[in-house]
C-alpha positions as a printed Julia matrix, in Angstrom:
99×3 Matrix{Float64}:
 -22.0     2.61   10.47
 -21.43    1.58    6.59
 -18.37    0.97    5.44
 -17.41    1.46    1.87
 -14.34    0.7     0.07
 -13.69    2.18   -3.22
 -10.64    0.19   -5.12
  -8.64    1.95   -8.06
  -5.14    1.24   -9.63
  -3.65    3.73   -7.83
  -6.21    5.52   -5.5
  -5.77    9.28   -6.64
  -9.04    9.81   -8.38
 -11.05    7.81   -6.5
 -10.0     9.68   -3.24
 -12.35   13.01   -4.99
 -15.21   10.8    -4.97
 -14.94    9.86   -1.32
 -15.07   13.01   -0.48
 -18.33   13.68   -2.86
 -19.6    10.43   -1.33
 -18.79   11.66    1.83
 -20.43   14.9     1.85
 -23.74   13.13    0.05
 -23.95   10.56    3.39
 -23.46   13.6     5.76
 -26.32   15.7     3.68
 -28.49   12.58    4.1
 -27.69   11.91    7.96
 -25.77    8.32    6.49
 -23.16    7.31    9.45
 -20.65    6.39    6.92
 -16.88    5.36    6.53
 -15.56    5.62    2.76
 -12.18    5.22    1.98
 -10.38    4.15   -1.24
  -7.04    1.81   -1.73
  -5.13    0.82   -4.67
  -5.95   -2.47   -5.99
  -2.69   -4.15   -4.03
  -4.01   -3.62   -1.12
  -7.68   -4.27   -1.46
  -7.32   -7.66    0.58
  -5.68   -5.96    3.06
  -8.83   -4.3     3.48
 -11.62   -5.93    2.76
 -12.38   -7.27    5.89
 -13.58   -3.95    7.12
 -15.94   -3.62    4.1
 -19.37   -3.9     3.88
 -19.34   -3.62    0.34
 -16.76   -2.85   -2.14
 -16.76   -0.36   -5.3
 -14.36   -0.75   -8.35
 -13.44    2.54  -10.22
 -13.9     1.51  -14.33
 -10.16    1.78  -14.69
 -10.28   -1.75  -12.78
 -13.12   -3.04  -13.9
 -11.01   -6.21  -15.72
 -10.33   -7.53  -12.04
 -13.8    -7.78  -11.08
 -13.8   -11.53  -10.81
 -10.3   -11.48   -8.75
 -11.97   -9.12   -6.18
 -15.08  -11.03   -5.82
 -13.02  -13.76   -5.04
 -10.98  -11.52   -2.64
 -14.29  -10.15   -1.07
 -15.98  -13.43    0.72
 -19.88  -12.49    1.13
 -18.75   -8.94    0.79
 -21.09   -7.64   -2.24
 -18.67   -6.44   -4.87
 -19.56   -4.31   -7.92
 -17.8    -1.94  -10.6
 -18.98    1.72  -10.55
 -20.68    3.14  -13.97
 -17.93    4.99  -15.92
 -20.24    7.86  -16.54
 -21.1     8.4   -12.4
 -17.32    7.8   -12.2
 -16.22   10.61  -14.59
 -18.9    12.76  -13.38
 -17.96   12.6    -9.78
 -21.34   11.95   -9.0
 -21.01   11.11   -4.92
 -24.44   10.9    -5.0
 -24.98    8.08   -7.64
 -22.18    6.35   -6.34
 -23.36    6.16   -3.02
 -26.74    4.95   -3.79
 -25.6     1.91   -5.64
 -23.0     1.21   -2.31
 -25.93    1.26    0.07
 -27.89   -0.86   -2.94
 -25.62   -3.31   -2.86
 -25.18   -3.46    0.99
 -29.25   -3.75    1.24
């Protein structure tokens, strides 16, 4: 199982591309969980993370959530793949990251 958090400031607009990132894992047989919190509450849940994803809107707090994140790879998703909705894209660089 991968787990994949997706961080935003508020966690509306990222929840649509779980769901695209969702149904790209279950198209490729990926045993994934994807879920996406507001930026207050990323510690909380970081710890459950195998990687973490940054919508561009919080791209500024990259450092800050690096520090948050441990070992846990951390990275800022492409604003075009983010304003697409591209699950697909988006996914790829998450399992990139992971390894």
């Amino acid at each position: 199982m991968t787990n994949i958090l997706l961080v935003c400031s508020a966690g509306m607009s990222t929840s649509m591309l779980v769901k695209k990132m969702e149904q790209e894992a279950e198209k490729r047989g990926v045993e994934a969980r994807i879920w996406a919190v507001a930026d207050a509450k990323a510690a909380e849940n970081v710890g459950e993370a195998d990687v973490m994803l940054l919508g561009p809107q919080v791209r500024f707090m990259l450092d800050k959530m690096r520090g948050i994140a441990g070992d846990t790879p951390v990275d800022v998703i492409d604003m075009r793949v983010y304003g697409a909705m591209n699950g697909a894209a988006a996914l790829d660089q998450a399992l990139a990251l992971i390894g």
